[in-house]
C-alpha positions as CSV (number, residue, x, y, z in Angstrom):
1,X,0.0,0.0,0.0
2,X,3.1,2.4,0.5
3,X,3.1,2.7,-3.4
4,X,-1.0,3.8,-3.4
5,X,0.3,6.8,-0.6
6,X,3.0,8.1,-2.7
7,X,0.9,8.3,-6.1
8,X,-1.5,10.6,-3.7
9,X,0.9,12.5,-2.3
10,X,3.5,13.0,-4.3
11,X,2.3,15.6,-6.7
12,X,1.3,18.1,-3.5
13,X,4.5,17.5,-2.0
14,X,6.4,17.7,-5.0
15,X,4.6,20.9,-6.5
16,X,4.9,22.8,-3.1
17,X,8.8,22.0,-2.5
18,X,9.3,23.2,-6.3
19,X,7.2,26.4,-6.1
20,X,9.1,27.1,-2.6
21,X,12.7,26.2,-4.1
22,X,12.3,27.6,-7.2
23,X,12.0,31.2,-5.3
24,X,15.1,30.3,-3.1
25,X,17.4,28.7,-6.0
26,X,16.9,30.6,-9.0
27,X,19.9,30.0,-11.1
28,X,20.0,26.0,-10.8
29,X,17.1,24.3,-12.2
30,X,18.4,20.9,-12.0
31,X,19.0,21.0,-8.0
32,X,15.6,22.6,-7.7
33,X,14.1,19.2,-10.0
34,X,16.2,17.0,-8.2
35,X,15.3,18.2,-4.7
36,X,11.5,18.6,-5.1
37,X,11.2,15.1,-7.0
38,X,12.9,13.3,-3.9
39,X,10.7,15.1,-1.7
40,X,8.1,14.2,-3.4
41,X,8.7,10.7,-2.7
42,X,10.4,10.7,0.9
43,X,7.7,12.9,2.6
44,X,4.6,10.9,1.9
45,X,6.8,7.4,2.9
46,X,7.7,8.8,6.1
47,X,3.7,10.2,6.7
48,X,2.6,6.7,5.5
49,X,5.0,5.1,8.1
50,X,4.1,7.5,11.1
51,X,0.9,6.9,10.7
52,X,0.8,3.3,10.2
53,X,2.3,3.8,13.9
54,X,0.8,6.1,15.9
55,X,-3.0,5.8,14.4
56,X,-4.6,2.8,14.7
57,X,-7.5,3.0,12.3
58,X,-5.1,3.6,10.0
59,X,-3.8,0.0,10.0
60,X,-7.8,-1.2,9.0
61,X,-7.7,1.6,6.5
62,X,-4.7,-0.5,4.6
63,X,-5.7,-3.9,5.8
64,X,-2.7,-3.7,7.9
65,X,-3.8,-5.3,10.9
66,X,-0.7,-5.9,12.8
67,X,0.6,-2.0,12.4
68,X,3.7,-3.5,10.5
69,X,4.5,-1.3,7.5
C-alpha cells in the first residue's frame, strides 16, 4: 500500500517544494528538480509510516492489521 500513498501525495508535495525552491534557488534548475522530486517521494513514505504507527485506524484503512508497514 506504500506505493498507493505516494501516487496521492507526491504531486502536493512535489509541486509545493518546487514552487518554494524555485523562489530560493533561481539560477539551478536541475537542483531545484532533483530536490523537489525526492521530496516528493520521501515525505509521503515517512507520513505513511508514522501513521501506520501512531493511528490505529489507520492500519484497518490499509488492511494492515498488525501496524507493521
Amino acid at each position: 500500500m506504500q506505493p498507493l500513498v505516494i501516487l496521492v501525495f507526491h504531486y502536493f508535495v512535489q509541486q509545493k517544494v518546487h514552487y518554494l525552491m524555485a523562489e530560493a534557488v533561481t539560477q539551478q534548475e536541475w537542483l531545484v528538480t532533483i530536490v523537489s522530486w525526492t521530496a516528493g517521494v520521501l515525505i509521503p513514505v515517512l507520513l505513511y509510516l508514522l501513521l501506520l504507527k501512531r493511528i490505529p485506524w489507520v492500519c484497518t484503512v490499509y488492511e494492515n492489521p498488525k501496524g507493521q508497514p
